[in-house]
C-alpha positions as CSV (number, residue, x, y, z in Angstrom):
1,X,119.5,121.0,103.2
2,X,116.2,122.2,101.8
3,X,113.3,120.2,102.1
4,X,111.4,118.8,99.3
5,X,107.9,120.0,99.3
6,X,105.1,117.8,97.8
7,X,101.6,117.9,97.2
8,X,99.7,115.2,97.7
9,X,96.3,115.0,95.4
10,X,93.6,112.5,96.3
11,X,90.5,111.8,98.1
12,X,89.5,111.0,101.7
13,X,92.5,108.2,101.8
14,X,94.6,110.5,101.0
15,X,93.3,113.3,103.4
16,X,93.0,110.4,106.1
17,X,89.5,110.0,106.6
18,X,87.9,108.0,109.9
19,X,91.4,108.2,111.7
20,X,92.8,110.9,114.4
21,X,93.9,114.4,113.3
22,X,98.2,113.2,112.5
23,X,97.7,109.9,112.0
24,X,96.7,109.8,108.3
25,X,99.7,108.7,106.3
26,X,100.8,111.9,104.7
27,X,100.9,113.2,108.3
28,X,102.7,110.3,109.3
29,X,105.4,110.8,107.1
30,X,107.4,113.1,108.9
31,X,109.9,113.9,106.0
32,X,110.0,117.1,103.7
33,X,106.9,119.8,103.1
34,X,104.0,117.7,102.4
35,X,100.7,119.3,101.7
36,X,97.8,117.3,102.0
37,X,95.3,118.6,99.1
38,X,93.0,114.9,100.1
39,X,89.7,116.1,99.6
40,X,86.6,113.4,101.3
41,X,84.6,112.0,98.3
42,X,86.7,113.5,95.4
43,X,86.9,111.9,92.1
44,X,89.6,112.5,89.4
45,X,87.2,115.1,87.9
46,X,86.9,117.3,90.5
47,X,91.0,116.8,90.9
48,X,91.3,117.9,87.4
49,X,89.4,120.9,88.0
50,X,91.2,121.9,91.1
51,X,94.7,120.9,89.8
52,X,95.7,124.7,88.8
53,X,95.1,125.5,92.9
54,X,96.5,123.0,94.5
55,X,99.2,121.9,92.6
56,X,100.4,124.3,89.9
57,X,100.0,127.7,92.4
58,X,101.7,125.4,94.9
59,X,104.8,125.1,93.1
60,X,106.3,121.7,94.5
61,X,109.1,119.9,93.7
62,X,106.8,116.9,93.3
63,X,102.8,115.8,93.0
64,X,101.6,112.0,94.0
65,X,97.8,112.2,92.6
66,X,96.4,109.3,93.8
67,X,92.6,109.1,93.0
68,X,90.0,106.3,90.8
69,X,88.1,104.4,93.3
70,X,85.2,106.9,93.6
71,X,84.5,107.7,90.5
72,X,84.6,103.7,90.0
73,X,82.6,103.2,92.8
74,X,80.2,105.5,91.3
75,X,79.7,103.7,87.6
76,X,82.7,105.8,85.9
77,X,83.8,104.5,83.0
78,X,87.8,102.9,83.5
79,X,88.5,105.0,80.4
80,X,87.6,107.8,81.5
81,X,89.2,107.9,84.6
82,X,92.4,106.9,83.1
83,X,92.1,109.9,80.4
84,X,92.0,112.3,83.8
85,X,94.9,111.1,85.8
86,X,96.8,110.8,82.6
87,X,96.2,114.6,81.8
88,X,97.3,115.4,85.3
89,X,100.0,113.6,85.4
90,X,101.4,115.2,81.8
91,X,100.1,118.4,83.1
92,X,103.0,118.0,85.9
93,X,105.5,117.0,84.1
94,X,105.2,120.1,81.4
95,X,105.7,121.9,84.3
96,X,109.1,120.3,86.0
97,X,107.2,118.6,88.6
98,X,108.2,115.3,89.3
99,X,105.1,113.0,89.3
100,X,104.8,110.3,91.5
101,X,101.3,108.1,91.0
102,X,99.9,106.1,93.7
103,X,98.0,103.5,93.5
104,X,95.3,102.7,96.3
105,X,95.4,100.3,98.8
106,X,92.6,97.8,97.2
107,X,89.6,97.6,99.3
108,X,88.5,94.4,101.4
109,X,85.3,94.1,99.0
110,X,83.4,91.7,101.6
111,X,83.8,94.1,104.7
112,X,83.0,96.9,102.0
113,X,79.4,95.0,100.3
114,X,78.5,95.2,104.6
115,X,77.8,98.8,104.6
116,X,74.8,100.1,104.5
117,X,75.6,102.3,101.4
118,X,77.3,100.1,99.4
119,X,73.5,99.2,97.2
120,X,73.4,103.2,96.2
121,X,76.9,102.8,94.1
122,X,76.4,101.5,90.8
123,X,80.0,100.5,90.3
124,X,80.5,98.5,93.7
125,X,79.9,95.5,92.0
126,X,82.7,95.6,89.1
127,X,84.9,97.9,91.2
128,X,87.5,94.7,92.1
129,X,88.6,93.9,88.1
130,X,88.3,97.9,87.4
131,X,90.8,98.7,90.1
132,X,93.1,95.8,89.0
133,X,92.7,96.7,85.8
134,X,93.5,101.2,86.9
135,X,96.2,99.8,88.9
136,X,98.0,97.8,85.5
137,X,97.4,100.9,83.6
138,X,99.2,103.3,86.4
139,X,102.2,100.7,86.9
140,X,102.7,100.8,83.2
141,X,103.0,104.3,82.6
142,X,104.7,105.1,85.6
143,X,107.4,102.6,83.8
144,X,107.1,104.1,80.4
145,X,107.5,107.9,81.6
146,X,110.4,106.8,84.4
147,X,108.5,107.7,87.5
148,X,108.4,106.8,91.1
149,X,105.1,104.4,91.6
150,X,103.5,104.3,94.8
151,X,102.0,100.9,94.5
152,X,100.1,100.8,98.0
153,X,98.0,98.0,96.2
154,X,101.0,95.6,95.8
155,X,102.8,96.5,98.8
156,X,99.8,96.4,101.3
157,X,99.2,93.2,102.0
158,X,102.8,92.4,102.8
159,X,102.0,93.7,106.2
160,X,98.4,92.0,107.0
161,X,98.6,88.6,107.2
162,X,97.2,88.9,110.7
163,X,93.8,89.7,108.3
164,X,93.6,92.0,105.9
165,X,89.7,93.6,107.5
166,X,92.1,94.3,110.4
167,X,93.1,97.7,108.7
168,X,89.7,99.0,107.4
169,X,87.1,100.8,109.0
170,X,85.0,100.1,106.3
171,X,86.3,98.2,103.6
172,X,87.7,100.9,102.0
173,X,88.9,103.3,104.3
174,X,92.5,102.2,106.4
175,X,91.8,102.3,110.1
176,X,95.1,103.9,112.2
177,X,96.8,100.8,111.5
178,X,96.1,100.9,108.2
179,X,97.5,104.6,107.7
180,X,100.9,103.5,109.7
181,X,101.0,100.8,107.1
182,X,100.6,103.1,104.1
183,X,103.2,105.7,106.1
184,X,105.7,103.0,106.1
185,X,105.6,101.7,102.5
186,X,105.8,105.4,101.3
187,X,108.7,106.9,103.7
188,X,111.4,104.7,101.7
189,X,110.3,105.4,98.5
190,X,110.0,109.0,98.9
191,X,112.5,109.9,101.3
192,X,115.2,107.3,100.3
193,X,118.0,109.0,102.0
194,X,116.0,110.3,105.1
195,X,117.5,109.7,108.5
């Protein structure tokens, strides 16, 4: 049986930043052709402008663009960022590719207003309501257009009632445990009928 190949679009959660070389959760998968296009500090703007490269010349079966938190993080309007991953995701879908968006794990704010950088972002400080409120937006279109939702944000903290700061590094970024989490909510959903 051929295998599916997917791109996976994001930022450093996606490319697994702060854990082990293979234990980010696209590695972790261990189903299909996945291609890891995570880029460390990416917003949905520079995913826009990189969307021909690695997604279109790729020519998958399948895209899940996840991206939002730092362009939110850094004072981004919600609108605008919604306008982006909305053009991506039609941009896809003109094209036969099946669209999957993913929605981040939500970040443990307190551990994350600890670091040292947090002052120097404008939009730490609003980023809870504007990722709930990205997050409604995704889960709503998803539904309208039919699509798979990768709704790490929901599914998450099923899995962390030993304490939720236990699978950070920073408040935003999953530790390993935290990437094994993510790996096992998204195995199922895209890989249904994988052994």
């Amino acid at each position: 049986m051929k295998e599916k190949k997917t791109v996976f679009l994001g930022d450093s959660i996606t490319r697994g930043y702060g854990v082990s070389s293979g234990e980010g959760w696209v590695e972790l998968l261990h189903r299909g052709k996945n291609i890891n296009h995570g880029i460390d500090g990416d917003t949905t703007a520079g995913m826009l402008r990189r969307f021909s490269a690695h997604v279109v010349r790729e020519q998958p079966e399948r895209v899940v663009i996840m991206g939002g938190v730092n362009d939110l993080s850094e004072g981004e309007r919600l609108d605008a960022v919604i306008d982006r991953l909305q053009t991506m995701y039609d941009r896809a879908a003109m094209r036969g590719i099946a669209v999957v968006p993913a929605i981040c794990v939500m970040p443990d704010y307190d551990m994350l207003l600890e670091n040292d950088w947090a002052p120097y972002y404008p939009g730490i400080r609003t980023l809870p309501q504007n990722l709930e409120q990205l997050a409604d937006w995704i889960r709503g279109y998803a539904k309208e257009n039919g699509w798979l939702c990768l709704d790490f944000a929901r599914e998450f903290p099923k899995y962390t009632a030993d304490g939720y700061q236990r699978y950070f590094s920073d408040g935003i970024h999953p530790n390993e445990r935290g990437h094994a989490i993510m790996a096992r909510i998204a195995r199922p959903l895209l890989y249904p009928r994988a052994d």
